[in-house]
C-alpha positions in Angstrom: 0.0 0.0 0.0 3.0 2.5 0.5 4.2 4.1 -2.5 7.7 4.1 -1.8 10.6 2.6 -3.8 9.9 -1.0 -4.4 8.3 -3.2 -6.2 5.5 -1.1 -6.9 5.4 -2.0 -10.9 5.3 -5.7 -10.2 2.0 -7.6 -11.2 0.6 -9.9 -8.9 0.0 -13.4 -10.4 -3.9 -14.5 -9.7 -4.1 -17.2 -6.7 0.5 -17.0 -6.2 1.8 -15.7 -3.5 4.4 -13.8 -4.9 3.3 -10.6 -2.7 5.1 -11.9 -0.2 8.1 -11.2 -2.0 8.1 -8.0 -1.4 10.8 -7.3 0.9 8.7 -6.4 3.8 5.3 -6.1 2.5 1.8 -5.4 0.8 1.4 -1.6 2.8 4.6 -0.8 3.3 7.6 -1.8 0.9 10.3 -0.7 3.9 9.9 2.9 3.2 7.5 3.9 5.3 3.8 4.1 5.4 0.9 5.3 3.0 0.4 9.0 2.6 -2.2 10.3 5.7 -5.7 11.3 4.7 -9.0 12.0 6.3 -12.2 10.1 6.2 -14.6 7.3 7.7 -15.5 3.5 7.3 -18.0 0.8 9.0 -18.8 -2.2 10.3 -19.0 -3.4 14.0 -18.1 -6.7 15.7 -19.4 -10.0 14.3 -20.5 -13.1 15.8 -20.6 -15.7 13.5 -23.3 -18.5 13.2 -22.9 -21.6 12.0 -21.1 -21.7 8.6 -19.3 -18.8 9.5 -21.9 -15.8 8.5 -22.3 -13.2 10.8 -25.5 -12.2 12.3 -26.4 -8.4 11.3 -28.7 -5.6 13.0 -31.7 -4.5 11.0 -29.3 -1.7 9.6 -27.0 -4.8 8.7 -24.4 -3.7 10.4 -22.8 -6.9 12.4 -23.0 -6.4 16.6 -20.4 -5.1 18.4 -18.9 -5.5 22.2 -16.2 -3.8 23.6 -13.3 -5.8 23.4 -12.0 -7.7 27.1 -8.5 -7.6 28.1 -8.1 -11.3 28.1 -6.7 -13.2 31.0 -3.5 -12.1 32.8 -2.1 -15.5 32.7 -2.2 -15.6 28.7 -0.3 -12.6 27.7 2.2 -14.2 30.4 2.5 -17.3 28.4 3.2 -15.2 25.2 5.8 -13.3 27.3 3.8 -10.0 27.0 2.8 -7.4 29.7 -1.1 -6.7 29.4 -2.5 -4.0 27.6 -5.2 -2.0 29.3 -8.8 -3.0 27.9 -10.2 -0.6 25.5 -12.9 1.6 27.0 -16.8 0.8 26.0 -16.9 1.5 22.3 -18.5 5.5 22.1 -22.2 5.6 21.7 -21.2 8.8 18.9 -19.2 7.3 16.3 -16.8 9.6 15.3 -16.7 8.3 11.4 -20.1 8.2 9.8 -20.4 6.7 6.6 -23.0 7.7 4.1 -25.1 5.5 1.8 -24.1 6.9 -1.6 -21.6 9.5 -3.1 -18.1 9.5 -2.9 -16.1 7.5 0.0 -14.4 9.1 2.8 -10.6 7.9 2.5 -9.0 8.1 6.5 -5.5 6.3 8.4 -6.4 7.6 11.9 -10.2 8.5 14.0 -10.3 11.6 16.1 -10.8 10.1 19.1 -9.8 11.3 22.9 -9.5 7.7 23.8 -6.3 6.6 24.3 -6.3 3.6 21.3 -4.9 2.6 18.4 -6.5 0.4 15.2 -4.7 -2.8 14.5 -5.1 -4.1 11.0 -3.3 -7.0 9.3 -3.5 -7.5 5.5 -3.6 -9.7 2.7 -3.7 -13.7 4.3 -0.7 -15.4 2.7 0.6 -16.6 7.0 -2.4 -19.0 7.7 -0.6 -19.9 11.2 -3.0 -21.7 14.1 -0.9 -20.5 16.6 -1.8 -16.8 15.8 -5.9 -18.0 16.0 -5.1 -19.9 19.0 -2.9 -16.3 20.6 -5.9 -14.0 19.4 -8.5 -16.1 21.3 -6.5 -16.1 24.4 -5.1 -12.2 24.4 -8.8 -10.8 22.9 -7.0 -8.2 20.8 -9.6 -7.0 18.4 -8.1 -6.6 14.5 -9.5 -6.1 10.9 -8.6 -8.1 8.3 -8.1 -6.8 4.8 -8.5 -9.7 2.6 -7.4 -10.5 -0.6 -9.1 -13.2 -2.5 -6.7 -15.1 -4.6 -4.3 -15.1 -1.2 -7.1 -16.6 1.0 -8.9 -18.8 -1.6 -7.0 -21.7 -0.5 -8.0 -21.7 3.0 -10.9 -19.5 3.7 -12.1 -21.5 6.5 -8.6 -20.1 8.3 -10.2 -16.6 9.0 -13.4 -17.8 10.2 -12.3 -18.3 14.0 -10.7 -15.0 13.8 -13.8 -14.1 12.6 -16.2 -15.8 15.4 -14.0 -13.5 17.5 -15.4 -10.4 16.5 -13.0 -9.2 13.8 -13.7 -7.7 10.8 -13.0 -9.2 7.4 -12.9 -6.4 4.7 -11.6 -6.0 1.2 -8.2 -5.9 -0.3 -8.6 -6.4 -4.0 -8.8 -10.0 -6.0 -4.6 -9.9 -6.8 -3.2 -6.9 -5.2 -2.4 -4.9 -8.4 -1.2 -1.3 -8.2 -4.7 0.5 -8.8 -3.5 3.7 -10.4 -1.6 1.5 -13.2 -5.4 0.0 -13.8 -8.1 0.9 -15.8 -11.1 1.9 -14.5 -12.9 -1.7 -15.3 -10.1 -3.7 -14.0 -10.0 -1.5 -11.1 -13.7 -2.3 -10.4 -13.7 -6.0 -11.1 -10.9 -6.4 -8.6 -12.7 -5.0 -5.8 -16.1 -6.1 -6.9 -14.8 -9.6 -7.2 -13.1 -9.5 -4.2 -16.7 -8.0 -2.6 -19.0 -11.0 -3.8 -16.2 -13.5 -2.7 -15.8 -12.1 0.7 -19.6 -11.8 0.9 -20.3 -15.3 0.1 -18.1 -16.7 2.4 -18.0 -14.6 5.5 -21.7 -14.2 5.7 -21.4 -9.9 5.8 -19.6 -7.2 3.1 -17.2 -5.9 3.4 -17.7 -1.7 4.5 -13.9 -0.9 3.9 -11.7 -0.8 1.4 -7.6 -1.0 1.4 -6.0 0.2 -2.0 -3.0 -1.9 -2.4 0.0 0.1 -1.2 -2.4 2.6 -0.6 -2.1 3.5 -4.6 -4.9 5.7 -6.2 -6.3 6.1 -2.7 -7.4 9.5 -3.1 -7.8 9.5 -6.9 -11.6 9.8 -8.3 -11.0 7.1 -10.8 -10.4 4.8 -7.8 -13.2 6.5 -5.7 -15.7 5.9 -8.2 -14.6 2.3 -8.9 -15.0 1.3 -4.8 -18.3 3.1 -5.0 -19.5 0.9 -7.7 -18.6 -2.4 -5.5 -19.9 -1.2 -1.7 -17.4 -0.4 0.4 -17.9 3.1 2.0 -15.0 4.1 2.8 -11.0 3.4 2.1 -8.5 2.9 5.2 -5.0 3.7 4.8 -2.3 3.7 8.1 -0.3 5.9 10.2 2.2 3.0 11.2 3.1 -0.2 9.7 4.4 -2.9 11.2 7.5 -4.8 10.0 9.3 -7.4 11.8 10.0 -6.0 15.8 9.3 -2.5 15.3 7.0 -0.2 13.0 8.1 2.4 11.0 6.2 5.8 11.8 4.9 8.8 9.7 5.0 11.1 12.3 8.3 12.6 12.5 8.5 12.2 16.4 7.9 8.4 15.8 5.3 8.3 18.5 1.5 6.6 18.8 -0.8 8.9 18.8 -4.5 8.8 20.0 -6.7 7.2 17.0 -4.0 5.8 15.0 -4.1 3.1 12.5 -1.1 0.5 12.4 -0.8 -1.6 9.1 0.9 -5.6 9.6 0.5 -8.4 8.0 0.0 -11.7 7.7 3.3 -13.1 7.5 5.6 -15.8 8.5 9.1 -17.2 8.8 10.1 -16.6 5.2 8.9 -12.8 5.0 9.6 -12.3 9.0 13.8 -13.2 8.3 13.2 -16.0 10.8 10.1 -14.3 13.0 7.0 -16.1 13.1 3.5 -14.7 13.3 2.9 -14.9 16.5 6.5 -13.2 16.9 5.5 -9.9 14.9 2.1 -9.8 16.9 3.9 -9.9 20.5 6.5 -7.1 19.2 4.0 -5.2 18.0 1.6 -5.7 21.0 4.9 -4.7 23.4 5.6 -1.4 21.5 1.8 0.1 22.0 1.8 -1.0 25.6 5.1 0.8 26.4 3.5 3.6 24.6 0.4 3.2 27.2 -2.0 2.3 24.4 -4.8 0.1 24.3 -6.3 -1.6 21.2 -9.6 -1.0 20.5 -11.5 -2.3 17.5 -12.0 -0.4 14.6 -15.5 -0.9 13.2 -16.9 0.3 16.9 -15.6 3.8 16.0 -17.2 3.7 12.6 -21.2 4.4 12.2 -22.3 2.3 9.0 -24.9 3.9 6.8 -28.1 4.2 7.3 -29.9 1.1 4.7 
């Protein structure tokens, strides 16, 4: 999603996973992150049924809880220091998403709350021991999906899922969008929409450019308007192996941020595993004193 140096002209073969190539990722080629823009997205926290689909309010908007802190003796086993739990998601959403017209396009929410936004893209790292340290730590996340990543193993994101995270859309093949025509732009992330759909039970209500590309282009706007997401997320951190790389020049968290990762392993991680790259990430907001609240909560889907 970054437009820095690398790799940025490279095709991405349908179903390969030749994305994970890329030096140190699908966001954020090493350079940095994506450029910063304003904006709002939705969803809320889904509890899936059986088969994986998510129950949905009358709005059809999946239900949200705040997210729990998870059990002190858990994050001890992962070697970790607790985060503080994320206070009650705010009754006034501070991004509200509109039916129709043109999508907001954000990487942070204005929010007094001390939290940050994880969320982890593509799917290539289909580790259990990541499901198995999400269901013991509770750390909400949203999952940018693309298609011909996951295809293989969809039913891998469906315990994350039953959690009460957020599976959204992240193209078919991770092309560059702004080296796309308007068609192929639009049948990568309406593709990627009715796949999602159909197997996760819910649509996706955000959209993630790939290295952020064409995010605030109308070509691209119109394209992800088309589809039905309502809104594209870019980042204010990204995660790479045991540290993130910053925007801000002070190279601090600040109040509402989005981090980028992904979903990586040993190959991509020079040795790290998932689970590895979670903790270190987990560590640096907590010495920070952030918590991790979920993103949907902050993030008021339209009215149907």
């Amino acid at each position: 999603m970054n437009r820095d140096g690398r790799s940025r002209t490279r095709t991405y073969a349908v179903g390969a996973l030749a994305l994970l190539a890329l030096a140190t990722g699908c966001g954020d080629n090493g350079g940095g992150a994506a450029p910063a823009a304003a904006g709002g997205s939705s969803a809320a926290t889904p509890q899936p049924a059986a088969g994986g689909a998510v129950p949905t309010s009358p709005a059809g908007t999946p239900t949200t809880a705040a997210p729990a802190g998870g059990d002190p003796a858990a994050w001890a086993k992962w070697n970790l220091k607790p985060l503080a739990p994320a206070p009650a998601p705010p009754a006034d959403k501070p991004i509200k998403l509109e039916r129709t017209g043109p999508v907001p396009v954000f990487s942070e929410v204005k929010t007094s709350d001390k939290v940050v936004f994880i969320t982890i893209d593509d799917g290539a790292e289909k580790a259990p021991k990541f499901v198995e340290m999400l269901t013991e730590l509770k750390v909400p996340i949203s999952m940018f999906l693309t298609r011909d990543i996951v295809k293989n193993d969809y039913g891998y994101f469906k315990p994350l899922q039953a959690l009460g995270n957020h599976i959204q859309n992240h193209t078919v093949d991770h092309p560059v969008m702004s080296k796309i025509p308007a068609e192929k732009q639009k049948s990568e992330i309406c593709d990627a929409q009715s796949a999602l759909t159909q197997q996760y039970g819910t649509a996706p209500l955000l959209f993630r450019p790939p290295f952020g590309d064409g995010a605030n282009t109308p070509t691209l706007n119109n394209s992800v308007q088309q589809c039905g997401p309502r809104a594209m997320v870019l980042w204010r951190e990204s995660m790479q192996i045991h540290d993130m790389q910053y925007q801000a020049a002070d190279k601090k968290l600040k109040s509402g941020d989005i981090i980028l990762a992904h979903f990586r392993g040993p190959k991509e991680l020079k040795g790290a595993t998932m689970t590895q790259m979670f903790g270190d990430l987990l560590a640096r907001i907590q010495e920070q004193g952030f918590s991790v609240a979920r993103l949907e909560d902050y993030i008021q889907a339209p009215a149907s």
